[in-house]
Backbone as JSON, one array per atom type, in Angstrom:
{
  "sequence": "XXXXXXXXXXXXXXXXXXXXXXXXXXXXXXXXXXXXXXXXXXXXXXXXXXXXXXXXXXXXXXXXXXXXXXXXXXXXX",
  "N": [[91.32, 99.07, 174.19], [93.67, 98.16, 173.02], [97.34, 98.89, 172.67], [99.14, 100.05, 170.56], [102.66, 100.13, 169.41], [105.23, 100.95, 167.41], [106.35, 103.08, 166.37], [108.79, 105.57, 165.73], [108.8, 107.89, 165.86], [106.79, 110.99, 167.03], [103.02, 110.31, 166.3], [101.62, 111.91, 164.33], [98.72, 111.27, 162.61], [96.15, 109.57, 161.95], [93.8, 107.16, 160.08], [91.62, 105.48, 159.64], [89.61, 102.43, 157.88], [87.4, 99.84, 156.93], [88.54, 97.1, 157.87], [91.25, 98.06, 157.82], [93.42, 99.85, 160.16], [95.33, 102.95, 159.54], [98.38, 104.85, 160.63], [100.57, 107.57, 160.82], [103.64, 109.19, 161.07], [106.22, 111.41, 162.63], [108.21, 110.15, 162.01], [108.92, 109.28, 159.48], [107.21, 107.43, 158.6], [104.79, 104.87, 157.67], [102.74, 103.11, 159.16], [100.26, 100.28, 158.64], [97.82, 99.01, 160.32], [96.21, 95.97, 161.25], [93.21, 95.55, 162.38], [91.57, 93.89, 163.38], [93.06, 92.28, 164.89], [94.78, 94.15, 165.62], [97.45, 94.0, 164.98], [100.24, 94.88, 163.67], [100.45, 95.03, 160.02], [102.05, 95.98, 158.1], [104.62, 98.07, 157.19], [105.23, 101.33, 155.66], [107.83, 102.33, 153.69], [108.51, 106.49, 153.5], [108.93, 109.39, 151.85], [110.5, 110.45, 153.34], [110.48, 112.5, 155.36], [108.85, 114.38, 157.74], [105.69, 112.49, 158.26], [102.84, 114.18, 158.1], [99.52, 113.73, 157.46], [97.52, 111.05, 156.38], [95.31, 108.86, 154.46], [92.98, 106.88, 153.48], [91.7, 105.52, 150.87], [89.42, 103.31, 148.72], [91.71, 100.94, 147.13], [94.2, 102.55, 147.92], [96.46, 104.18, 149.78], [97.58, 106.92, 150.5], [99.78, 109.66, 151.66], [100.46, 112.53, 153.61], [103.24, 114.77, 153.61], [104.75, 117.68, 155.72], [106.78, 118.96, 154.22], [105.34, 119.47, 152.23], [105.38, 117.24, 150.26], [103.64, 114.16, 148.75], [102.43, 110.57, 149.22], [102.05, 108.11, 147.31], [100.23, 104.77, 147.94], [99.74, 101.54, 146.56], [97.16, 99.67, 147.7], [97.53, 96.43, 149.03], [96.75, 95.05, 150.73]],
  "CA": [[91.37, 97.85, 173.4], [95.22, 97.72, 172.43], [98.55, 100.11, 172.84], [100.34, 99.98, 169.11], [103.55, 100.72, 169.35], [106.4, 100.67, 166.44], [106.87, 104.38, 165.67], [110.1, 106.07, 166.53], [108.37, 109.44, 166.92], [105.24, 110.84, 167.45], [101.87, 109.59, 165.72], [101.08, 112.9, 163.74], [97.9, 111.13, 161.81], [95.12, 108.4, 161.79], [92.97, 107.11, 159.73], [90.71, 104.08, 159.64], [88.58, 102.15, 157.26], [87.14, 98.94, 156.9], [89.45, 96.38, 158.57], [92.47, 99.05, 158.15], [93.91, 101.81, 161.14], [97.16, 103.13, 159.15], [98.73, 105.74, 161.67], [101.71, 107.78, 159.94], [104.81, 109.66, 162.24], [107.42, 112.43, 162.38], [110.08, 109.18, 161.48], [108.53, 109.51, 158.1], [107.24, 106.3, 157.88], [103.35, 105.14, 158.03], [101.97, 101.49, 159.65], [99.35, 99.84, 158.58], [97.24, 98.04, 161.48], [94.43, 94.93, 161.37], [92.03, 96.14, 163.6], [90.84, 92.76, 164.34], [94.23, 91.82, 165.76], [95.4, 95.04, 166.44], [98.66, 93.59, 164.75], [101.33, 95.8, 162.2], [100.44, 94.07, 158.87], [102.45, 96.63, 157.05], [105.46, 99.36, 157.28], [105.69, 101.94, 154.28], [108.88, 104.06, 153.68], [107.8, 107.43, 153.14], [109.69, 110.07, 151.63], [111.57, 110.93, 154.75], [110.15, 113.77, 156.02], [107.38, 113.79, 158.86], [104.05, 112.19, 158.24], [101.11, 115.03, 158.62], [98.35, 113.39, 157.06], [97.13, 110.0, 156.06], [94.11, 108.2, 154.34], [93.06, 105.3, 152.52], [90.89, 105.39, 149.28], [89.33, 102.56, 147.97], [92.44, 100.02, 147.29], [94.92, 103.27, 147.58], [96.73, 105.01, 150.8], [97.73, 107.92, 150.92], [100.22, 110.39, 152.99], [101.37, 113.9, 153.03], [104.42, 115.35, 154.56], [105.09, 118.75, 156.22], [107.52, 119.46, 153.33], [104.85, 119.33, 150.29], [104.81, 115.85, 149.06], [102.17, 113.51, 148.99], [102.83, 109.81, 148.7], [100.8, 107.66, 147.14], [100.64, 103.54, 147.51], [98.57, 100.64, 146.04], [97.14, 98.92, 149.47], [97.2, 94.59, 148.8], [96.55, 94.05, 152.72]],
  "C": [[92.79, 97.38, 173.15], [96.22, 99.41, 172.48], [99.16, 99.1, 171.52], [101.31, 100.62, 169.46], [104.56, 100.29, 168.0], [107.11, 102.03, 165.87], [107.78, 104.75, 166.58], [109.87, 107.43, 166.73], [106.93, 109.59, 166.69], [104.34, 110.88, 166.36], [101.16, 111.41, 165.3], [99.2, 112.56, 163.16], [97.22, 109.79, 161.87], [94.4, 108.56, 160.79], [92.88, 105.35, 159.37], [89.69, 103.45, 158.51], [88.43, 100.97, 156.95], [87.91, 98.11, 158.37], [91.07, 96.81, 158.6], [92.45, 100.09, 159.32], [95.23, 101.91, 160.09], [97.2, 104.7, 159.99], [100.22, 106.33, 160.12], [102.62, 109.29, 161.38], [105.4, 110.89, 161.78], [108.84, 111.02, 162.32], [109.75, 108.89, 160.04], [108.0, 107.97, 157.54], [105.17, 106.12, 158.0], [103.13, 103.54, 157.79], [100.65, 101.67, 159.42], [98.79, 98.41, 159.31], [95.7, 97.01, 161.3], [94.05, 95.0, 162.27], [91.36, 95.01, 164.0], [91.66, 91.82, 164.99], [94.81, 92.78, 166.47], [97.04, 94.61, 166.22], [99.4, 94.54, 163.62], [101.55, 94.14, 160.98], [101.31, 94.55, 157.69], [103.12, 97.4, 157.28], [105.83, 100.13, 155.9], [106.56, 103.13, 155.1], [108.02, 105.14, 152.94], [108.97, 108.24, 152.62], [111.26, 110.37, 152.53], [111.38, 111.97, 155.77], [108.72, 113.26, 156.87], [106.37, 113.31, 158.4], [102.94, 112.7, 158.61], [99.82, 114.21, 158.43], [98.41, 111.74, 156.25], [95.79, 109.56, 155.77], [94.34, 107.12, 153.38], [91.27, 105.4, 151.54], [90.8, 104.21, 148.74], [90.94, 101.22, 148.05], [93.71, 100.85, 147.43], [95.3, 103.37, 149.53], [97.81, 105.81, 150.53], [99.15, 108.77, 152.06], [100.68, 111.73, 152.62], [101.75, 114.08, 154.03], [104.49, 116.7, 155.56], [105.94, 119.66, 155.29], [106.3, 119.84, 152.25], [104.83, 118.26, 149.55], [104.19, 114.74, 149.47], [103.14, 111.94, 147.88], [101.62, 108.83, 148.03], [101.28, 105.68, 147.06], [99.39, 102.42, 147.38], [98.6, 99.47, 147.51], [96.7, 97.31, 149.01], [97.03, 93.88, 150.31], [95.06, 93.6, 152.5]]
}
């Protein structure tokens, strides 16, 4: 369907829901994608450290690191 690209290293984490994909990296950052464009509607700084894990809760998303910390941000996409 579509090649996303914008991350400067590799795509540790997906997750999808509704009309959100947000992907999150080892460049510590984590895009959020409209799946019915397949367009980057969104770039969050992250701590700095890699991006293991990602989700999205309700109006929330989510990420945790490799270090131990867990970010948390209010999603208005």
């Amino acid at each position: 369907l579509a090649i996303l690209t914008g991350h400067s290293g590799p795509v540790r984490s997906l997750c999808h829901a509704n009309r959100l994909l947000v992907s999150g990296s080892d460049d510590g950052t984590v895009h959020i994608w409209q799946r019915a464009t397949w367009s980057s509607i969104s770039i969050l700084e992250g701590p700095g450290d890699p991006v293991t894990s990602v989700a999205i809760q309700d109006s929330s998303i989510v990420a945790g690191t490799d270090k131990g910390c867990i970010s948390i941000w209010h999603n208005t996409c």
